[in-house]
N, C-alpha and C positions, 0 to 999 in steps of 0.2 A: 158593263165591266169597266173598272177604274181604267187610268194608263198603267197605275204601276202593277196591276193582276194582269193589261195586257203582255208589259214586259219580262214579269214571270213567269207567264207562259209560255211566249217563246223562249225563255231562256230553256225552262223545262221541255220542249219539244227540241230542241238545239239538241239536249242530251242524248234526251232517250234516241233520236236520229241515228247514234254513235254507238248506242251500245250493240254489242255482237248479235244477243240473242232475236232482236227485233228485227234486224236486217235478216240473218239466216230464215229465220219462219216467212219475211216476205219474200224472199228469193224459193223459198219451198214452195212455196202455196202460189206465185205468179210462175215461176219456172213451172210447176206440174201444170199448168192452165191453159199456158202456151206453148211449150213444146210440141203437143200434137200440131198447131198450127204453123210452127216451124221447118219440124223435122219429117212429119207424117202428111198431112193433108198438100203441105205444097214442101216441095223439097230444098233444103240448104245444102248449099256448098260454101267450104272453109278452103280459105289458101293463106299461105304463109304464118303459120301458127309458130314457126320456128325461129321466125323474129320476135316473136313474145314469149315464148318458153322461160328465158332464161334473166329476165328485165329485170330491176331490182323493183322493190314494193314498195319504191315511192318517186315522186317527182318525176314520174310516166305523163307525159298528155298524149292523149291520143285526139288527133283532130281526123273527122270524118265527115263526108258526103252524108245530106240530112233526107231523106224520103216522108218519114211516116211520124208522130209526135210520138209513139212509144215503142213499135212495135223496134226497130234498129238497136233504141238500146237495149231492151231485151235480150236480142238477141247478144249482144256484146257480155252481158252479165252470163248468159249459158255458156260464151265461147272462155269467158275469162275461168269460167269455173271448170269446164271441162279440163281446159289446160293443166291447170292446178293440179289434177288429177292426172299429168301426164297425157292426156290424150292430143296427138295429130291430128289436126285438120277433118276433124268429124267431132259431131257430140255424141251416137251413138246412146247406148239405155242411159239415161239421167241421172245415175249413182251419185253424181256429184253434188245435186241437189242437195243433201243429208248434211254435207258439212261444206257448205259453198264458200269460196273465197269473195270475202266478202268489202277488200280495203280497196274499193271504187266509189269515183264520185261521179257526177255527171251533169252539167250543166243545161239548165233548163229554161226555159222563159215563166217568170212568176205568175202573170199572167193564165198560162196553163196551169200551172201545177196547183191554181186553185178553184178551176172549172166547174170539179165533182167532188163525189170521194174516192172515184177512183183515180184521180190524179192526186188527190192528197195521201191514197195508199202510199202511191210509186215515189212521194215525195220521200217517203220514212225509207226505202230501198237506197237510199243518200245523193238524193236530190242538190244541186248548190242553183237556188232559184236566183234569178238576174233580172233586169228592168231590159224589155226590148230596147234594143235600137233602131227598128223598124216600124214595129207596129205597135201598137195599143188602144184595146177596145175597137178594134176593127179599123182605127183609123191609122193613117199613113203617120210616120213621128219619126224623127230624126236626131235622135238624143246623144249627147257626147255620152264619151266615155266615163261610167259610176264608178268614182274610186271605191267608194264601199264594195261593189260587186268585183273589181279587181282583186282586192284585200282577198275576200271570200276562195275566190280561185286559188291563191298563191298561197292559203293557211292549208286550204287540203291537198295542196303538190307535197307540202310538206311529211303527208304520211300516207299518200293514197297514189293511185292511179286516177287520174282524172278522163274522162272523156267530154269531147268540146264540138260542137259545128259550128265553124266560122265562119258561116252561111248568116246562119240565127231561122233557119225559114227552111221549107220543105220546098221552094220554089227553086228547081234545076237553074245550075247556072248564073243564079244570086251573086251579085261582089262580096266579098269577104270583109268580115268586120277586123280593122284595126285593133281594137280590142285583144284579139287573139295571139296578134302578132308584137303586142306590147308585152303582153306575159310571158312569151315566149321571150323575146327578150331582157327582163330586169331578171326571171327567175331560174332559165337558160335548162327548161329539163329537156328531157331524152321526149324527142317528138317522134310519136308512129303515126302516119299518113294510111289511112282507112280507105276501101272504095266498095260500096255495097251498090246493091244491084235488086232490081226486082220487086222492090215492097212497094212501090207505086202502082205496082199491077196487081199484085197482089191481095193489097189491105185499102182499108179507107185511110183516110186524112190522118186519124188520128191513132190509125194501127193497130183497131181491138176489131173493126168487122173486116169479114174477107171480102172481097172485089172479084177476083179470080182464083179459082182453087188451082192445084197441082201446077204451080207457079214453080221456077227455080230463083232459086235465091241466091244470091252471091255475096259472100265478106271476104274479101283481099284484102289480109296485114301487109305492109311493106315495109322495105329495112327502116329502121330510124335516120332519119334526113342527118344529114350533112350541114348545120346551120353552122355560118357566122355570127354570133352574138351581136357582135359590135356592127353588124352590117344597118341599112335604115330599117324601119317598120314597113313602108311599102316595101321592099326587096323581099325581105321572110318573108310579108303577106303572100306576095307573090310565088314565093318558092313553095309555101303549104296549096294554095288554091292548084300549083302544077298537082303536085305529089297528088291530090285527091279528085284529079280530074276533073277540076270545077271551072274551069280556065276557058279563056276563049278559043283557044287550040283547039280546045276536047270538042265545041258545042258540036259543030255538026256531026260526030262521031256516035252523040248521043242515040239511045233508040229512043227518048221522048220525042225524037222527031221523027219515028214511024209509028206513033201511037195509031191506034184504029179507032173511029168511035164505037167500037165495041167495047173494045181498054178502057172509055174514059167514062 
């Protein structure tokens, strides 16, 4: 394939990513898949849904605590859709599935999201793929910050809800990438601080086999942070890593530190 049939492709998957119909059917067909594995086989618990009820439908970041590569945001795309539909802090029958809210993004490591095809599914569900900062190809890398993949972030604030781990990594505890706390800064949206719970025990690495069954599951929304815009990068950094219990305060609090090798 030429460069310019590769550049037209991606332009043409750029699209199709965006239109409604595409996203709804992958939201049908992953949501019916998983839900039992959410809701039935190991048990979720919703709190604070009434911080997001009422958010506008755009320029949302939601920064969250990273466990599992897909099973989290999964879950995030049932709780967002549920909502929509009115529901409190349960997803209860999947009705929502049918006509799911679907103007979410989610930042991802490129990296993954071209593993399989099943990560290239989840890609089309409105993926915003990025270049690690951490890792690549299994090795350790320590990359600045990609203004491209900034850009990327700050075009879909502009008409989405975004979701972010400023982790970058499923490893509890991880320092927080700068990155996160820059766009919060230049683009200054409404931050909801996320705390999940469980899916380490739960699921594998990567979120799609079980580990442990009739696992509880935890997502806690919290108010939208109180930021100073004009404050430094370290400071927010640090004010989001509190909000999401990723902090040194939290570590020993953690139950990763009562794992059993049964758990692991």
């Amino acid at each position: 394939m030429t460069f310019t049939k590769k550049i037209a492709m991606r332009r043409w998957l750029a699209n199709v990513k965006e239109w409604k119909i595409v996203k709804s059917t992958i939201y049908a067909v992953v949501g019916a898949f998983s839900y039992p594995g959410l809701n039935l086989i190991n048990k979720l618990q919703i709190n604070g849904t009434e911080h997001i009820q009422d958010l506008p439908k755009k320029n949302v970041l939601f920064v969250s605590n990273h466990q599992t590569y897909f099973a989290d945001v999964i879950t995030f795309l049932h709780i967002f859709c549920a909502v929509s539909w009115r529901k409190k802090n349960r997803l209860g029958i999947p009705y929502y599935l049918l006509w799911p809210f679907t103007k979410v993004k989610y930042v991802a490591a490129e990296e993954t999201m071209k593993a399989n095809w099943i990560s290239r599914l989840f890609t089309l569900a409105g993926a915003l793929t990025v270049k690690r900062t951490w890792r690549a190809e299994g090795q350790e890398v320590r990359r600045g910050l990609d203004p491209a993949d900034t850009r990327k972030i700050e075009r879909a604030l502009q008409n989405n809800w975004v979701i972010t781990f400023p982790q970058g990594t499923t490893k509890p505890f991880a320092p927080g990438r700068k990155g996160t706390a820059f766009i919060i800064k230049q683009h200054q949206p409404i931050v909801v601080p996320v705390v999940i719970s469980g899916y380490w025990r739960a699921f594998n690495k990567k979120g799609l086999k079980f580990k442990k069954k009739g696992t509880r599951l935890s997502v806690t929304f919290k108010a939208p942070l109180q930021i100073d815009y004009n404050d430094t990068t370290e400071n927010i950094l640090n004010t989001v890593m509190d909000a999401i219990e990723q902090s040194k305060k939290f570590m020993l609090k953690s139950k990763h530190h009562l794992m059993t090798v049964i758990d692991k």
